[in-house]
VOPAGU-2260 file (C-alpha; in pm, 1 decimal, decimal comma):
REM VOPAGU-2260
SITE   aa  ch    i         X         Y         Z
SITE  UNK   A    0     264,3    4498,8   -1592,8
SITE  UNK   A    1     509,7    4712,1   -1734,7
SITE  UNK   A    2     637,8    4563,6   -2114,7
SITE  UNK   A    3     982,3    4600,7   -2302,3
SITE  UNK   A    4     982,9    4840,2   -2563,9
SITE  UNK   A    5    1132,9    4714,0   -2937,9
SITE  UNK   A    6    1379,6    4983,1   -3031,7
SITE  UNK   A    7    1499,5    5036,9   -3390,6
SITE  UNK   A    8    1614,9    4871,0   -3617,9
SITE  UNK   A    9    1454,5    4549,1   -3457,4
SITE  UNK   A   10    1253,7    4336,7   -3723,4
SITE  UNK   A   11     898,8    4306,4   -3588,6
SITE  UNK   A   12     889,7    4704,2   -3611,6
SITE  UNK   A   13     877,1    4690,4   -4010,7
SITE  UNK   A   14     595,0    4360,2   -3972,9
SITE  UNK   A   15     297,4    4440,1   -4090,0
SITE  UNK   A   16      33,2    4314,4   -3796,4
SITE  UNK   A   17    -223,6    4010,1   -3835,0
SITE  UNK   A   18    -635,8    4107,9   -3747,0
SITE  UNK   A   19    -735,8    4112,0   -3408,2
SITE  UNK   A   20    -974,9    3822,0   -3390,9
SITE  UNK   A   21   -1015,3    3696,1   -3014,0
SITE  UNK   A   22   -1158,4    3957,9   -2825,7
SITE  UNK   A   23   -1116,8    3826,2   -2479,0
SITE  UNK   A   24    -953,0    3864,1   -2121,4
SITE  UNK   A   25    -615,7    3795,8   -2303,2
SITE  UNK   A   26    -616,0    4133,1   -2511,2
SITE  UNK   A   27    -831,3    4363,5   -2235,4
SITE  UNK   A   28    -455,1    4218,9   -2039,7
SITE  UNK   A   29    -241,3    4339,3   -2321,1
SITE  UNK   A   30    -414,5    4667,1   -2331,1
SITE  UNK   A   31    -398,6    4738,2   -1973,6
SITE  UNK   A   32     -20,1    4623,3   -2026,0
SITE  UNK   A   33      65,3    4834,6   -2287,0
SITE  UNK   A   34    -126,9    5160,5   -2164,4
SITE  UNK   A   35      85,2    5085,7   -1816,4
SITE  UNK   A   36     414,4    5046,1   -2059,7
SITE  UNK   A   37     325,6    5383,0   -2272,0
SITE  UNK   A   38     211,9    5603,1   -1959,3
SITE  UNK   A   39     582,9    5465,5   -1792,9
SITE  UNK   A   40     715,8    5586,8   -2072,8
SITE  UNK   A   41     533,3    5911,0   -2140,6
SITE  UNK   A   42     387,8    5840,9   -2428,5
SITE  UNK   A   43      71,8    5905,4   -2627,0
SITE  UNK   A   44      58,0    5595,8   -2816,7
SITE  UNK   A   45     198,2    5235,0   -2837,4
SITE  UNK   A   46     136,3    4965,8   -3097,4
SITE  UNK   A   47     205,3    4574,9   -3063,5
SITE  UNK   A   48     461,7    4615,3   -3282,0
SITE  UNK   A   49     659,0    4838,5   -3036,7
SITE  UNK   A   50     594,6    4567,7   -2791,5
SITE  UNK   A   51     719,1    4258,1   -3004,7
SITE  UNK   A   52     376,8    4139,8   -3132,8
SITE  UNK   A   53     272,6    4152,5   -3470,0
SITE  UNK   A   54     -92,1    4295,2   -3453,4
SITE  UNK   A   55    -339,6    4557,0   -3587,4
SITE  UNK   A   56    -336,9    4678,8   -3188,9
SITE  UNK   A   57    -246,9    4966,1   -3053,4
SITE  UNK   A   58    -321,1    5216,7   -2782,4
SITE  UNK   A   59    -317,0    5612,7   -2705,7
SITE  UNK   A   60    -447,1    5860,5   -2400,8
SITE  UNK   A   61    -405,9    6212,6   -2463,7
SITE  UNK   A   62    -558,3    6370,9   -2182,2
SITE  UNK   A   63    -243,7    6524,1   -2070,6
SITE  UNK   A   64    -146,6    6630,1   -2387,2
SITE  UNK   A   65    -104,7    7051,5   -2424,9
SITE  UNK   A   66    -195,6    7046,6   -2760,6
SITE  UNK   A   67    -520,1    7156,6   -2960,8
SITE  UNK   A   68    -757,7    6894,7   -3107,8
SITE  UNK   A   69   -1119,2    6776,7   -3191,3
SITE  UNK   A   70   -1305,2    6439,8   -3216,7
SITE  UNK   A   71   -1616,6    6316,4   -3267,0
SITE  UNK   A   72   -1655,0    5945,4   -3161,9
SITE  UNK   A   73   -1965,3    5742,3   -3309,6
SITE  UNK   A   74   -2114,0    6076,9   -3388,2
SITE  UNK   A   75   -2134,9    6215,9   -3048,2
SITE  UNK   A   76   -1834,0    6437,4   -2828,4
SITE  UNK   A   77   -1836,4    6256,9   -2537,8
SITE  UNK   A   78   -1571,1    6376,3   -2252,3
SITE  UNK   A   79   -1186,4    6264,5   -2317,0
SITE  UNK   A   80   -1128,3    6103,4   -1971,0
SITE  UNK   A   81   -1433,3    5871,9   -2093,6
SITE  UNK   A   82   -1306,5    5757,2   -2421,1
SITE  UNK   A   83    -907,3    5753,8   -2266,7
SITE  UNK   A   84    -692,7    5577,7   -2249,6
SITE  UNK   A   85    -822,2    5418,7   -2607,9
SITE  UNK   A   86    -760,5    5073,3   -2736,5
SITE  UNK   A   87    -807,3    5043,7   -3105,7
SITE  UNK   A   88    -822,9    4675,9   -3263,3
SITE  UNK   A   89    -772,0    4639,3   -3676,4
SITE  UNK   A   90    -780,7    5021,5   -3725,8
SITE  UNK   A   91    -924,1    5156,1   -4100,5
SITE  UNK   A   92    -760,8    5509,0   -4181,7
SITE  UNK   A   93    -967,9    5771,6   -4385,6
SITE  UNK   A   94    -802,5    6089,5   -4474,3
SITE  UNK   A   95   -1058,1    6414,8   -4462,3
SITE  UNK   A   96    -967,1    6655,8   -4701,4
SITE  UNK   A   97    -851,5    6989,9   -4438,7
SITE  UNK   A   98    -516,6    7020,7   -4564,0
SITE  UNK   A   99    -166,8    6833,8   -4366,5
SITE  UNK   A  100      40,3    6981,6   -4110,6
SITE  UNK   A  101     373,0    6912,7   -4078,7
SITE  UNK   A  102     547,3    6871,0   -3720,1
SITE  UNK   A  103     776,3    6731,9   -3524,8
SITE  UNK   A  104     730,3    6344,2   -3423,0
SITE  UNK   A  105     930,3    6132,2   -3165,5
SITE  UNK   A  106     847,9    5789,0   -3067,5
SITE  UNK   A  107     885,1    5531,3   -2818,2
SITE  UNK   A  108    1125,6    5286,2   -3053,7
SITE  UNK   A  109    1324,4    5590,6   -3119,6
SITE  UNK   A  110    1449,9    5710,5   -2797,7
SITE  UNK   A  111    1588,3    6051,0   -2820,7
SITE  UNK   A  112    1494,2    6095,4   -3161,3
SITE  UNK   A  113    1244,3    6365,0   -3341,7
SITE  UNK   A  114    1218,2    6485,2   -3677,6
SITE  UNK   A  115     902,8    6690,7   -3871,6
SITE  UNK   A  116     707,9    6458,1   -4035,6
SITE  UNK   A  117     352,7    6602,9   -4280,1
SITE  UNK   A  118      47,5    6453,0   -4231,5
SITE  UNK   A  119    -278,6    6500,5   -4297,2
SITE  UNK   A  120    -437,2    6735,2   -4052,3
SITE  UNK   A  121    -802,3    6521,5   -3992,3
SITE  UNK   A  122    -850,4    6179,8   -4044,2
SITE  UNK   A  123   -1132,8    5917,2   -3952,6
SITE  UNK   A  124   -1076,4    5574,4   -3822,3
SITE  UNK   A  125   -1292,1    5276,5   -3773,0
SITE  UNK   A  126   -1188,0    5039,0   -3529,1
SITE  UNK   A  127   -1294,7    4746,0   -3333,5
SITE  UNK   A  128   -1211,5    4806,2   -2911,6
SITE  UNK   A  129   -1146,3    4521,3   -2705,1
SITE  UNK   A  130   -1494,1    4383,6   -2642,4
SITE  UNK   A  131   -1468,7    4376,8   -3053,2
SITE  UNK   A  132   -1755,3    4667,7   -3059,3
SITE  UNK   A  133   -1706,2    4828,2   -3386,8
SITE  UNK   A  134   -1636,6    5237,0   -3343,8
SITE  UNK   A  135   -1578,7    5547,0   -3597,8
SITE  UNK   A  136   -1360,6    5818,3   -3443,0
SITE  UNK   A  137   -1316,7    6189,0   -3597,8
SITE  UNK   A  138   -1046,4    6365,0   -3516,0
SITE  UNK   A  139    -784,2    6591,6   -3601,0
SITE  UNK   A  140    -446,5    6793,2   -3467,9
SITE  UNK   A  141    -252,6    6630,4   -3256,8
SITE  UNK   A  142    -492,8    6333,2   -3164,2
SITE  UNK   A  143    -486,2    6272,2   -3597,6
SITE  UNK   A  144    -151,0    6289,4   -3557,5
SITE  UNK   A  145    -119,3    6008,0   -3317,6
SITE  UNK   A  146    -394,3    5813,6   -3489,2
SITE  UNK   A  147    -213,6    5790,2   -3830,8
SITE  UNK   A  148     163,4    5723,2   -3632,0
SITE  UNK   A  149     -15,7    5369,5   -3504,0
SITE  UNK   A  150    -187,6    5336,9   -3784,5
SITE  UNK   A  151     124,8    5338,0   -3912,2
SITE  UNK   A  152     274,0    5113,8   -3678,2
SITE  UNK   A  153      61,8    4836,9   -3699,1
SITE  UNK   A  154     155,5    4840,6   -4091,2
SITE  UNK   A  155     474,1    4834,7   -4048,4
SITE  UNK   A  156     559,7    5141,3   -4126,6
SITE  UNK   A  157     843,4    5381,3   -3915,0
SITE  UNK   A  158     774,0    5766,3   -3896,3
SITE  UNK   A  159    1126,8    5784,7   -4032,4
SITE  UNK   A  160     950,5    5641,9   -4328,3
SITE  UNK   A  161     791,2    5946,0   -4394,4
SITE  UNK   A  162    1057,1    6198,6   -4327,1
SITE  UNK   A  163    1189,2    6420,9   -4588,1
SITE  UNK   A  164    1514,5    6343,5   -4679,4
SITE  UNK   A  165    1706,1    6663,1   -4543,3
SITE  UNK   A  166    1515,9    6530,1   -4195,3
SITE  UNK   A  167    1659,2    6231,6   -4223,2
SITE  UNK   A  168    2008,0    6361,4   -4325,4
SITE  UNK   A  169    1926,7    6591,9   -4006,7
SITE  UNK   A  170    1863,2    6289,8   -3733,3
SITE  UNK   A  171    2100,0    6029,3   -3971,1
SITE  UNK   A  172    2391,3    6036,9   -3695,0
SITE  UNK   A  173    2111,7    5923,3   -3386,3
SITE  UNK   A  174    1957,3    5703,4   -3605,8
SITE  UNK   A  175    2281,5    5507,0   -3648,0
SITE  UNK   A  176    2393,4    5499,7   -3348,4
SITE  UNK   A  177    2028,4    5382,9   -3201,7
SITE  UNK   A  178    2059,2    5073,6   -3496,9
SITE  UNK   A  179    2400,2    4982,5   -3333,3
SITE  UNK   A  180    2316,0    4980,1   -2983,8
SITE  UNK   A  181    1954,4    4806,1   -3037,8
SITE  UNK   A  182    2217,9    4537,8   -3281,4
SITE  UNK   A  183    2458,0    4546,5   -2950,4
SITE  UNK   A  184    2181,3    4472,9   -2703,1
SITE  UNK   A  185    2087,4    4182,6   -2896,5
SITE  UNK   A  186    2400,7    4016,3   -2914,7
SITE  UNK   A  187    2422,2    4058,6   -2541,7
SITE  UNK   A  188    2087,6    3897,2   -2483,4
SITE  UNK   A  189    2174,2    3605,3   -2724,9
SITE  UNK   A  190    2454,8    3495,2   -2536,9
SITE  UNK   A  191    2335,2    3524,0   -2218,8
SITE  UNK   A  192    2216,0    3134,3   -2082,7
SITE  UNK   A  193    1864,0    3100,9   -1985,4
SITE  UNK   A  194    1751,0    3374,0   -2225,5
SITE  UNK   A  195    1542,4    3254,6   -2556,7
């Protein structure tokens, strides 16, 4: 079941996202939901927040990504189409000291959008999946990368957020226009009968 996607500058994005306690049929639905809504999309990654629901929840695949990376998950290197697409449930970010990276970022509430954004170049992160198993995943390039961006996410916190500012001077004119037609599409929605 495809899901709309929250845009900028819509509130819930900046929320920071309550535990994930009820592991049941209810969130293994989300999940398959939201990896539907992010592989529709052509994404890597897609919290709750970029769905409407404040929650530490979000979900990635990156098998068909053309970029470089390693993991390690619960100490072992199993195959990605095993471990993908992965749900992650009240996520704990560890930075491991191997430098940061900077590159460029888009994302799913920022259509058309992309700016260079640094981040740490390996990071660990515990997290519970949707059968509330507890997990410890290793990882770093790209699949870091898209770790910390959720991570992110489910904090409410925007990858804009951590843009330098000549970036953001760079991408101000999209961002503004993206705030005003996200504030337009509301007002549309608001008036229309039927619609809550």
């Amino acid at each position: 079941m495809l899901l709309p996607i929250v845009r900028y500058d819509s509130e819930v994005l900046h929320k920071k996202g309550a535990p994930v306690v009820g592991f049941d049929s209810a969130l293994a639905e989300l999940a398959r939901g939201m990896v539907e809504t992010m592989h529709a999309a052509a994404g890597i990654g897609l919290a709750a927040q970029q769905i409407g629901r404040a929650m530490q929840f979000f979900v990635m695949d990156l098998r068909g990504a053309q970029s470089q990376f390693s993991w390690e998950l619960d100490g072992r290197h199993p195959p990605l189409d095993l471990i993908m697409p992965m749900s992650v449930a009240n996520p704990k970010l560890t930075i491991v000291p191997a430098g940061s990276q900077t590159a460029e970022e888009g994302c799913l509430s920022f259509p058309g959008i992309h700016g260079d954004v640094e981040r740490p170049f390996a990071v660990r992160v515990e997290f519970d999946d949707v059968h509330g198993q507890r997990h410890s995943l290793l990882c770093d390039g790209l699949l870091a990368r898209c770790v910390q961006h959720e991570t992110d996410h489910v904090n409410g916190v925007l990858f804009t957020e951590r843009m330098t500012k000549a970036t953001l001077t760079a991408i101000d004119a999209g961002l503004k226009a993206l705030k005003r037609e996200t504030r337009n599409a509301g007002k549309r929605i608001a008036g229309e009968p039927g619609l809550f």
